[in-house]
C-alpha positions as a Markdown table, in Angstrom:
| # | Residue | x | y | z |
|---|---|---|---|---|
| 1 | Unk | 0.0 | 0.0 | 0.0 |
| 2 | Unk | 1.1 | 3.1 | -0.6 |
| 3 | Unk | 2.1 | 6.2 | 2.5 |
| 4 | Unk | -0.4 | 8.4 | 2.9 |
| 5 | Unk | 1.3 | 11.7 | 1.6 |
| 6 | Unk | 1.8 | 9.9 | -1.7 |
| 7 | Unk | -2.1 | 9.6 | -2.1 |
| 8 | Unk | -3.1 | 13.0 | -3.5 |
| 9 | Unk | -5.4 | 14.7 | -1.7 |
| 10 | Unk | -7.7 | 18.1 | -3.2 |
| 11 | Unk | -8.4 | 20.4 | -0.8 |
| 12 | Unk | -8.6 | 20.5 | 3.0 |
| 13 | Unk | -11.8 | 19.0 | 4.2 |
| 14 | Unk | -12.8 | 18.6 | 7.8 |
| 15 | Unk | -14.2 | 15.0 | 8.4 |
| 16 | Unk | -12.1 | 13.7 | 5.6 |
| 17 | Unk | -10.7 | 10.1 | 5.5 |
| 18 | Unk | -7.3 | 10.9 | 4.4 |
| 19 | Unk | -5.6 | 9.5 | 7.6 |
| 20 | Unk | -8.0 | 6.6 | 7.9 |
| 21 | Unk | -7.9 | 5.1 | 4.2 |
| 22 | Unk | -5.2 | 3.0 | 4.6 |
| 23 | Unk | -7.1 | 1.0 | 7.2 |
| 24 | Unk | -9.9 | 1.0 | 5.7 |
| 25 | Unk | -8.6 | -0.3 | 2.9 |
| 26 | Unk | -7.6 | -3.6 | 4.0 |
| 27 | Unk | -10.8 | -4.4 | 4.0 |
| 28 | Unk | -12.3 | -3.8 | 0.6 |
| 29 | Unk | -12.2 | -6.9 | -1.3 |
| 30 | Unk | -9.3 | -8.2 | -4.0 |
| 31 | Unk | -11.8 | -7.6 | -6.6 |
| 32 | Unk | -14.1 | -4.7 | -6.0 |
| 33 | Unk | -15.6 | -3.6 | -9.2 |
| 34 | Unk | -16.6 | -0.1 | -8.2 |
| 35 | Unk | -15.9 | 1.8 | -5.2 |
| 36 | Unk | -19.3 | 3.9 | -4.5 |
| 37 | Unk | -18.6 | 6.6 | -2.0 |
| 38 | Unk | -22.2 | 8.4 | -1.4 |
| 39 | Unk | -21.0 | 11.4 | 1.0 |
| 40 | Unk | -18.2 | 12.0 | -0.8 |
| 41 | Unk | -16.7 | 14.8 | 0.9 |
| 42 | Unk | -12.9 | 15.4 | -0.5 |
| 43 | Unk | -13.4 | 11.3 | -1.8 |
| 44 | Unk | -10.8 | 10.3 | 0.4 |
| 45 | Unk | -11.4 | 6.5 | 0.1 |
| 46 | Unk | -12.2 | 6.5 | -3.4 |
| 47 | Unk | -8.8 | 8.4 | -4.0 |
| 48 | Unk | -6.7 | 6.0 | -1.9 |
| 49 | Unk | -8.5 | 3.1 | -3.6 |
| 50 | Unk | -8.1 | 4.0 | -6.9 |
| 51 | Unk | -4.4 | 5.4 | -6.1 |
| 52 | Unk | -3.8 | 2.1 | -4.8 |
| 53 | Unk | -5.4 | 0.2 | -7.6 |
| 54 | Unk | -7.9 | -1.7 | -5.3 |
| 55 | Unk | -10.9 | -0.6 | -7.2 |
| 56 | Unk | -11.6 | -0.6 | -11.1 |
| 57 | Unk | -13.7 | 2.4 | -10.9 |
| 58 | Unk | -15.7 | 5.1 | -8.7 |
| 59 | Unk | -19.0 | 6.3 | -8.1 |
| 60 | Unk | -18.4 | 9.7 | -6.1 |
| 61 | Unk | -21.4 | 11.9 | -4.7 |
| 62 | Unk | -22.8 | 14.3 | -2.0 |
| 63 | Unk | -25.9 | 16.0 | -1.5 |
| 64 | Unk | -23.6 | 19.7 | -1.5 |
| 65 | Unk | -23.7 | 20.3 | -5.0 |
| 66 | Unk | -21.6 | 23.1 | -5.1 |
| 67 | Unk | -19.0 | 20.6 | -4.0 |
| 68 | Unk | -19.5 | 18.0 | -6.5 |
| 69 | Unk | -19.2 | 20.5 | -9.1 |
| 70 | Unk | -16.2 | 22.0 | -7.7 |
| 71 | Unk | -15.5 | 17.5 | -8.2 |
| 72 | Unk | -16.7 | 17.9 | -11.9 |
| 73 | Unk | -14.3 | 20.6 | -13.4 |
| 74 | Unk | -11.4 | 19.4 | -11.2 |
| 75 | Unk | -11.8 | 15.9 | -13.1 |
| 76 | Unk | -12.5 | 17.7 | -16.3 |
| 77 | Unk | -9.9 | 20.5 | -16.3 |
| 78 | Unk | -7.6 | 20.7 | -13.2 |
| 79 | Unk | -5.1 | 23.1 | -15.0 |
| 80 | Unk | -8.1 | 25.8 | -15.5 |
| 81 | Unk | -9.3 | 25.4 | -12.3 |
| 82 | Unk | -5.6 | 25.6 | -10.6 |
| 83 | Unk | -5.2 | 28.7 | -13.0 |
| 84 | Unk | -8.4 | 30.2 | -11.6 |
| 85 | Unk | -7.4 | 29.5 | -8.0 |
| 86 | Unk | -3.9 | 31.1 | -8.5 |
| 87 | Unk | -6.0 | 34.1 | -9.8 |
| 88 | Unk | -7.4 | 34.3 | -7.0 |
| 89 | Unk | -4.4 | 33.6 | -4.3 |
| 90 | Unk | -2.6 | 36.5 | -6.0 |
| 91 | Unk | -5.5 | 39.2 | -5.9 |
| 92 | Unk | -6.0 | 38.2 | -2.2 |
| 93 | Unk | -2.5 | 39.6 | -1.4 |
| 94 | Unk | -3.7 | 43.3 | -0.6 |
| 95 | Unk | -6.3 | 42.5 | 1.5 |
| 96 | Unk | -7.0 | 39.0 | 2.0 |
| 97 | Unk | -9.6 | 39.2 | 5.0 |
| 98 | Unk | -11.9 | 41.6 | 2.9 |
| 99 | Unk | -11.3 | 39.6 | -0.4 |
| 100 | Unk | -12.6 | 36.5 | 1.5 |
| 101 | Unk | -15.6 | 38.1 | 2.5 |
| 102 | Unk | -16.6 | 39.2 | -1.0 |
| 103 | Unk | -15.7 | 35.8 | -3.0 |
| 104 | Unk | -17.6 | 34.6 | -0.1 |
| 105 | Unk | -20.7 | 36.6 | -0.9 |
| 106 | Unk | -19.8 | 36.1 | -4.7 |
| 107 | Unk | -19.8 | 32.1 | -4.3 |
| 108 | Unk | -22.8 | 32.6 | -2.6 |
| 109 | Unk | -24.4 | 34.4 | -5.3 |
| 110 | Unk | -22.9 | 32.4 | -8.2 |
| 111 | Unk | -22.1 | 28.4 | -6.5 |
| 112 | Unk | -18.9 | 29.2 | -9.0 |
| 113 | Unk | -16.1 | 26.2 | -8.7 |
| 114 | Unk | -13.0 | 28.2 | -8.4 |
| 115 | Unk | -14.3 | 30.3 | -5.8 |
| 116 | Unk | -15.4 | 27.4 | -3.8 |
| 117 | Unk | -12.0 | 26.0 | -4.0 |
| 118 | Unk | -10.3 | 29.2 | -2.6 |
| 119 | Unk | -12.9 | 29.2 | 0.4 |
| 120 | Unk | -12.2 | 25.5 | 1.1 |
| 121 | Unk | -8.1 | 26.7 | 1.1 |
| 122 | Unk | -8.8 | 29.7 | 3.5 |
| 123 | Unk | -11.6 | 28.3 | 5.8 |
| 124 | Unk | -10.8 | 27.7 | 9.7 |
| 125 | Unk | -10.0 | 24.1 | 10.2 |
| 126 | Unk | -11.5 | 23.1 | 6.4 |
| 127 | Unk | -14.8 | 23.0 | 8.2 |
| 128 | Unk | -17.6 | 23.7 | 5.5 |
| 129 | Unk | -20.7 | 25.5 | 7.4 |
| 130 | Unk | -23.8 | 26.7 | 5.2 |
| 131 | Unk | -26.8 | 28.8 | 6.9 |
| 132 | Unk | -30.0 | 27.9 | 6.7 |
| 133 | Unk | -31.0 | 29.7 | 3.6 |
| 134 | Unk | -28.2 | 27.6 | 2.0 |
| 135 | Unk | -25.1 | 30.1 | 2.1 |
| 136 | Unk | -21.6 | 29.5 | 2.7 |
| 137 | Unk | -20.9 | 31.2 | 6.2 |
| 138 | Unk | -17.4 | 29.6 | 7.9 |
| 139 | Unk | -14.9 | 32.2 | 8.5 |
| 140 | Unk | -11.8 | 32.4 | 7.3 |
| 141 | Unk | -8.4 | 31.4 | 8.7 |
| 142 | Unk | -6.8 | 34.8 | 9.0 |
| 143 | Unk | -3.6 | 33.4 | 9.8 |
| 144 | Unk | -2.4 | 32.0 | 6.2 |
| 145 | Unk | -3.7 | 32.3 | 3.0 |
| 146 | Unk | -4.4 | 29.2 | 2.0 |
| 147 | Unk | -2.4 | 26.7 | 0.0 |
| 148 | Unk | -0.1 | 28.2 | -2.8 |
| 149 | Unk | -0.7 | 28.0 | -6.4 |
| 150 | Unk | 1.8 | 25.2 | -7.1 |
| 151 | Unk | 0.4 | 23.5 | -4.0 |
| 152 | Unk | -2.9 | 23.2 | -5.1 |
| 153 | Unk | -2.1 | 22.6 | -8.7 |
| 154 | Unk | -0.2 | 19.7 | -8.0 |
| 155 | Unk | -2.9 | 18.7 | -5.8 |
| 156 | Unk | -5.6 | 19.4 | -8.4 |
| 157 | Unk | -3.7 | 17.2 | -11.3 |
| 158 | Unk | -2.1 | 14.3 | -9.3 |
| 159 | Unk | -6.1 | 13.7 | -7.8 |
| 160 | Unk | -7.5 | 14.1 | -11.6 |
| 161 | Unk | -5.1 | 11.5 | -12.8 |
| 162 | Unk | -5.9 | 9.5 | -9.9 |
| 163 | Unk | -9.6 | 9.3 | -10.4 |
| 164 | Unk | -9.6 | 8.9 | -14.0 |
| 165 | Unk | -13.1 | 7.7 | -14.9 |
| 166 | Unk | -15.1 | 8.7 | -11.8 |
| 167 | Unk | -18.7 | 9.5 | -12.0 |
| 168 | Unk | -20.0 | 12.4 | -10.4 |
| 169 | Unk | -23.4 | 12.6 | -8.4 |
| 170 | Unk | -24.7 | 14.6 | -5.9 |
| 171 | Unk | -28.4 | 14.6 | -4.4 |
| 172 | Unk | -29.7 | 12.5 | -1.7 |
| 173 | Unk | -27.7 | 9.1 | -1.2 |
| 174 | Unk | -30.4 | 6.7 | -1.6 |
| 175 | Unk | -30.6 | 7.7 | -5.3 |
| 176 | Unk | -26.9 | 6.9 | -5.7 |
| 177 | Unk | -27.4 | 3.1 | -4.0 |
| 178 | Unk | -29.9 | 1.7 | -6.0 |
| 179 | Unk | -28.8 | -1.5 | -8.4 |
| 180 | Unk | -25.0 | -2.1 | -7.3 |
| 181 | Unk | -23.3 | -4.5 | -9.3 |
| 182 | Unk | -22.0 | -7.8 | -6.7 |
| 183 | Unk | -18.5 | -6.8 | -7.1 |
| 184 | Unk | -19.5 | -3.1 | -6.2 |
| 185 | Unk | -18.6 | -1.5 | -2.7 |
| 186 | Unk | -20.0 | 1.3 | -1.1 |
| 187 | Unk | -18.4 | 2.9 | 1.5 |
């Protein structure tokens, strides 16, 4: 199996996996089919398991949607997306607690990717927090800046080569569980 700081890894993500995939790993079956991960989160098992060549394919979802279309253009174009985010790093610089706020309020307005990715690199503890009307409201870490530019890039395109092939889902998870194949897992 492979150390954990060779399995890529997104974004920062509170409740992630990350440090628990290698256990949980040793239990998925020699040959599991597809790997169906129905609160997907940062898909922490799905990419140690498909890092590690334990599953053939994945099924990733969440009922955040934003999220899972952050999921969508990181597996469809991670180099735009990291050029986006490093767009957004740089014009932080001046005054990065007031530019959180307003690609906060502009996320909030547009669900946009990118700007969902800078939040998650900037948020306190990577703990996602929505109100009750739905909007993004966690506070930023006013300590750091988030990940650099060649951080998350590297991040962005060693996870999209990783996860090669994954479907992407969101909405409730009983929509995501119906029909598994025998050789299908769900975690």
């Amino acid at each position: 199996m492979a150390e954990p700081d060779e399995v890529p890894h997104p974004f920062p993500y509170q409740g992630s996996k990350r440090a628990l995939a290698q256990a949980v790993l040793k239990f998925l079956p020699d040959d599991t089919g597809v790997l169906v991960e129905p609160f997907a989160g940062s898909a922490a098992i799905s990419i140690a398991a498909r890092h590690a060549n334990l599953a053939r394919a994945a099924v990733i979802s969440d009922v955040n949607a934003p999220l899972m279309a952050l999921w969508l253009r990181m597996l469809d174009d991670p180099h735009r997306l990291a050029d986006e985010y490093e767009g957004l790093w740089h014009a932080s610089a001046d005054d990065p607690k007031a530019f959180f706020f307003r690609m906060r309020a502009e996320f909030n307005r547009t669900r946009e990717p990118a700007l969902l990715l800078y939040l998650l690199n900037r948020i306190v503890k990577g703990a996602v927090r929505y109100s009750k009307a739905g909007d993004f409201n966690q506070s930023a870490d006013n300590r750091r800046l988030g990940a650099r530019p060649g951080t998350v890039r590297d991040r962005l395109v060693r996870t999209a080569m990783t996860m090669t092939g994954t479907l992407v889902r969101w909405g409730p998870y009983e929509e995501h569980l119906a029909k598994p194949h025998p050789r299908d897992v769900v975690y």
